[in-house]
C-alpha positions in Angstrom: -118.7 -9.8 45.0 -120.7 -7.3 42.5 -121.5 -3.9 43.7 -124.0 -0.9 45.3 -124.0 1.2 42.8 -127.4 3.1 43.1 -127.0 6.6 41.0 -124.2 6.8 38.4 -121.4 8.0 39.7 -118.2 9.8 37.7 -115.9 6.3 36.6 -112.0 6.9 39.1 -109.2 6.8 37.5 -106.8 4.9 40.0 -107.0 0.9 40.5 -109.1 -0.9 42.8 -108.5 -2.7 45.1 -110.2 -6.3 45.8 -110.4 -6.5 48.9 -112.7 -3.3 49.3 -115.2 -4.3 46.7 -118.5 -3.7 47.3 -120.4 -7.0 47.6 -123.9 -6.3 48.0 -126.9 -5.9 45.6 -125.4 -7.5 42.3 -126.0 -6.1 39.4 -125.0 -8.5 36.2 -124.3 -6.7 32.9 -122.8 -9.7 31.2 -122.6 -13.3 30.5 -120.2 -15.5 28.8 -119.8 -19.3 28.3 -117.8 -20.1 31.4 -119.4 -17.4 33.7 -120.8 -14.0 34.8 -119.8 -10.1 34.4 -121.0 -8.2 37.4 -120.9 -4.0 37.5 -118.8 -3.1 41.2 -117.4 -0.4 43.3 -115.1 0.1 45.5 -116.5 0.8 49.2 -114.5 3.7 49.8 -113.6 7.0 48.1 -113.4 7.8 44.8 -115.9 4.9 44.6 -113.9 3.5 41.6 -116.8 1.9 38.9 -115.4 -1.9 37.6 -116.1 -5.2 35.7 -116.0 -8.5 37.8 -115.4 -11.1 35.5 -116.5 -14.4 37.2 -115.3 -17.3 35.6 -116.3 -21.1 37.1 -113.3 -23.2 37.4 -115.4 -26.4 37.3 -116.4 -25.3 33.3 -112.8 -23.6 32.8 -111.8 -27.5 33.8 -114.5 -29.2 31.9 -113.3 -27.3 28.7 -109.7 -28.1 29.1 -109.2 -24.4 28.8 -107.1 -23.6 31.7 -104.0 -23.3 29.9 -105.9 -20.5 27.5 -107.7 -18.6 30.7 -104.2 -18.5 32.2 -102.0 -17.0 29.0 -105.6 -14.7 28.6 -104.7 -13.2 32.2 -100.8 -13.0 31.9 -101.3 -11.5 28.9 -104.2 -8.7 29.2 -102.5 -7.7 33.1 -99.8 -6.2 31.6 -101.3 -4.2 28.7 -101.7 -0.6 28.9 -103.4 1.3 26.0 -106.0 3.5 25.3 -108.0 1.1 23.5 -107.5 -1.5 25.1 -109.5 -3.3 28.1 -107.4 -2.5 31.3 -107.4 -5.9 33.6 -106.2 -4.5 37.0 -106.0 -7.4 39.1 -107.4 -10.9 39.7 -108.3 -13.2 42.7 -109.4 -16.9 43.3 -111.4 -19.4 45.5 -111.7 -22.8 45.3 -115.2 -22.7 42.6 -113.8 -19.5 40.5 -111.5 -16.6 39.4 -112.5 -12.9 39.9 -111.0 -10.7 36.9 -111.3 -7.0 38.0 -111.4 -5.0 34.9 -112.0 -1.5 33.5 -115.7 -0.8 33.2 -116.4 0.2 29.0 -119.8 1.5 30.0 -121.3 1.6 26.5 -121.3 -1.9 26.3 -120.4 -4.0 23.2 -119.7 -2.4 20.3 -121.8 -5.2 18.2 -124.9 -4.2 19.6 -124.8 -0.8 18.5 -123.9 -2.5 15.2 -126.8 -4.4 15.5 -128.4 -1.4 16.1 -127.3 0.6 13.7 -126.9 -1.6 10.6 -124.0 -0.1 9.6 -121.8 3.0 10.8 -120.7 5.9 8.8 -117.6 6.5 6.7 -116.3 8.9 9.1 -117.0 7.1 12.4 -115.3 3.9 10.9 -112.6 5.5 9.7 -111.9 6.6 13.7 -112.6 3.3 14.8 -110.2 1.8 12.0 -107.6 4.2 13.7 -108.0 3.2 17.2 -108.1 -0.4 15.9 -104.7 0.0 14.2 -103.1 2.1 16.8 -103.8 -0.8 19.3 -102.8 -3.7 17.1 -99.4 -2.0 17.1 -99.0 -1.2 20.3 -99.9 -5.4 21.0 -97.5 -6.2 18.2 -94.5 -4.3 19.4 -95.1 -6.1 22.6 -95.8 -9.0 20.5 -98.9 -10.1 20.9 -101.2 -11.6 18.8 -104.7 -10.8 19.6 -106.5 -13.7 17.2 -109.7 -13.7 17.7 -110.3 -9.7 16.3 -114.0 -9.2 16.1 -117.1 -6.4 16.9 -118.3 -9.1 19.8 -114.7 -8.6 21.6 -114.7 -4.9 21.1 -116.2 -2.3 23.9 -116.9 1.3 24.0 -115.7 3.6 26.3 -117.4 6.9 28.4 -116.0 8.9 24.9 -116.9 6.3 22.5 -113.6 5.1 22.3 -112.9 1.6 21.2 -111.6 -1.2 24.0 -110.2 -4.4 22.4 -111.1 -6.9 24.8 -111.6 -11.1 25.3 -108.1 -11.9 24.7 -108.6 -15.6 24.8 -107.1 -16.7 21.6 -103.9 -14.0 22.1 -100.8 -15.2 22.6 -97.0 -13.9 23.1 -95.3 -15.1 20.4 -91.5 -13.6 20.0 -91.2 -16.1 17.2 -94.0 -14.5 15.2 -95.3 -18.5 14.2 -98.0 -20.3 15.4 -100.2 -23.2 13.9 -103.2 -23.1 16.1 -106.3 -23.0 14.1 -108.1 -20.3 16.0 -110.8 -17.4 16.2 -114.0 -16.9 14.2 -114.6 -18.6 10.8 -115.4 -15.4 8.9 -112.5 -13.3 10.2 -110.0 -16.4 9.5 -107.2 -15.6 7.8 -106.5 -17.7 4.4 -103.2 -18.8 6.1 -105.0 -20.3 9.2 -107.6 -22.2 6.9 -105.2 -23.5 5.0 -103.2 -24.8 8.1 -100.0 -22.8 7.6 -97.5 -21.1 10.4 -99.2 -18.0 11.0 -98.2 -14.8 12.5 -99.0 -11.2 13.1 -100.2 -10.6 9.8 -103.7 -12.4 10.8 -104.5 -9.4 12.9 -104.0 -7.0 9.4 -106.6 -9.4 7.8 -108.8 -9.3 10.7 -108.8 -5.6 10.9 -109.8 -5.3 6.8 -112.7 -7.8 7.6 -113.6 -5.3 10.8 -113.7 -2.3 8.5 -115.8 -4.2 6.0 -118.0 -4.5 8.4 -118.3 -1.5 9.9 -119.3 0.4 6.8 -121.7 -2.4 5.4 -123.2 -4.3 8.4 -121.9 -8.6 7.7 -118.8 -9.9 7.3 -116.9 -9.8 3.0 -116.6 -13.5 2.7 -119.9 -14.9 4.3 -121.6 -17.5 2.7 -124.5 -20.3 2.6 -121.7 -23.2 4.4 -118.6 -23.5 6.1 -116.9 -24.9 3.2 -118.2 -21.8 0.8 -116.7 -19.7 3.2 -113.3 -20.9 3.5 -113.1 -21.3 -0.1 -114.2 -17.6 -0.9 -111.6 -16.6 1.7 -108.7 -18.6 0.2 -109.7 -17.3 -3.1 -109.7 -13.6 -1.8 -113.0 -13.3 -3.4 -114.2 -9.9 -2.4 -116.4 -8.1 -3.7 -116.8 -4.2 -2.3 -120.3 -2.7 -2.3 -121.0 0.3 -4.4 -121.5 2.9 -1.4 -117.7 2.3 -0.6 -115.8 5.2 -1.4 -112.7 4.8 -2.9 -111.0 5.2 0.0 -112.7 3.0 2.2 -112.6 0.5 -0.8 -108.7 0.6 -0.8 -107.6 0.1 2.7 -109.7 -2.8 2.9 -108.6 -4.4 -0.4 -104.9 -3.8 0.4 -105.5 -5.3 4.0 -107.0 -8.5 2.8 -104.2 -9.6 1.0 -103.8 -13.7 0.2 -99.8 -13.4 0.8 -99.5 -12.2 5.1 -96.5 -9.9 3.8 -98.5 -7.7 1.1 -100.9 -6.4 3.7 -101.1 -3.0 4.5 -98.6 -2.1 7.6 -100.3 -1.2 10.4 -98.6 2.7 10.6 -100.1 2.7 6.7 -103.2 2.3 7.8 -103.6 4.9 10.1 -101.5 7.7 7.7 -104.3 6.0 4.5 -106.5 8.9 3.5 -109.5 6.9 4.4 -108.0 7.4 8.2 -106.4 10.8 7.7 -109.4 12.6 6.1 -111.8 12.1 9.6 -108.7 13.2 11.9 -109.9 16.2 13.5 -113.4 14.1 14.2 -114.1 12.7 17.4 -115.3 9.3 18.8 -117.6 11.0 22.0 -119.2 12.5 18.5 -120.7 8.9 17.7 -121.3 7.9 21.2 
């Protein structure tokens, strides 16, 4: 199933096929609560370098998550964006599925995070762009990816950003869902407070990833549960004094209590905070 890689070789552009998948000498680079991510190649030229996503249909079944791992493939198959993870094909046997996906091969972006502490102005200001430019693109096709977070974000050969686990998105034409869903302190005020929710939770997300980004933890974290929820509701923010201005006001107008007043998406990436980096690149972080 997983691959023969040996030396690093230069990532193919074209899909790959299952059935000529190397399948000796697995190497695992990942591991996730219903399986295992294995690095692969294919066995013939261009050698093309992808993820194997191995999920176990036994825990998939256990969960009562099939109806979720099923939108999360239907969905992610037919996206097709820069910054977003590519899922080129999947297979089955009778214990598990096998998601072929694009390899990001700097790994998670909330390791280097981790790392890191915190990331400059200017690097998540790009980020912030790429973010934006790919919640639009999901939007238009609408999509609601849910569950934004630096754990479901991956990093690219360039350091580019790859929005990935898309297990809470769905396809909503209707723009309206009630399902309470995602990460407590990325939740929306809307989605705490039980209320038809729609796009707008991806804007809030994304003010809560910038936060982040330029201070290292979450805007509305607290000592319980219940203390974060009610900071949320309340929109009780408070920005830290390295912000600049700039950074301070995208954030502030994307976390919004009323899902209409926040920042459109095209604003963000035309906001100074964005427009000032521009002519910096990502592979200069990476």
């Amino acid at each position: 199933m997983a691959s023969t890689l040996g030396p690093q070789k230069k990532v193919a552009t074209t899909n790959p096929t299952p059935g000529v998948l190397a399948t000796k000498d697995s190497r695992e680079i990942g591991r996730g609560k219903f399986g295992r991510v294995y690095l692969a190649r294919t066995r013939a030229p261009p050698h093309f370098v992808c993820a194997i996503k191995c999920l176990m249909k036994d825990e998939i079944k256990k969960d009562k998550v099939e109806r979720q791992v099923r939108r999360e493939i239907e969905i992610q198959q037919n996206l097709r964006h820069p910054n977003i993870l590519r899922l080129f094909t999947y297979f089955h046997d009778s214990k598990r599925i096998f998601l072929v996906l694009e390899y990001s091969i700097k790994g998670e972006l909330f390791k280097h995070l981790q790392r890191e502490g915190r990331f400059s102005e200017a690097r998540t200001a790009k980020y912030t762009y790429q973010m934006a430019d790919a919640l639009a693109y999901l939007h238009k096709k609408h999509v609601i990816h849910r569950d934004i977070k630096p754990e479901n974000i991956l990093l690219g050969l360039n350091g580019e950003l790859k929005i990935a686990d898309f297990g809470w998105s769905v396809h909503a034409p209707s723009s309206r869902r009630t399902t309470y869903c995602g990460t407590l302190d990325y939740l929306p005020p809307e989605m705490i407070l039980g209320a038809p929710h729609g796009h707008y939770v991806d804007l809030w997300a994304l003010g809560v990833l910038t936060y982040e980004f330029l201070h290292g933890g979450p805007p509305f974290e607290a000592e319980s549960q219940k203390d974060t929820h009610k900071r949320i509701c309340n929109v009780d923010l408070r920005l830290p004094s390295h912000f600049s201005p700039e950074a301070g006001d995208v954030i502030v107008r994307l976390l919004k209590l009323k899902p209409e007043d926040r920042l459109p998406l095209i604003d963000v990436m035309n906001h100074p905070f964005v427009t000032k980096y521009k002519d910096i690149k990502a592979s200069d972080f990476a």
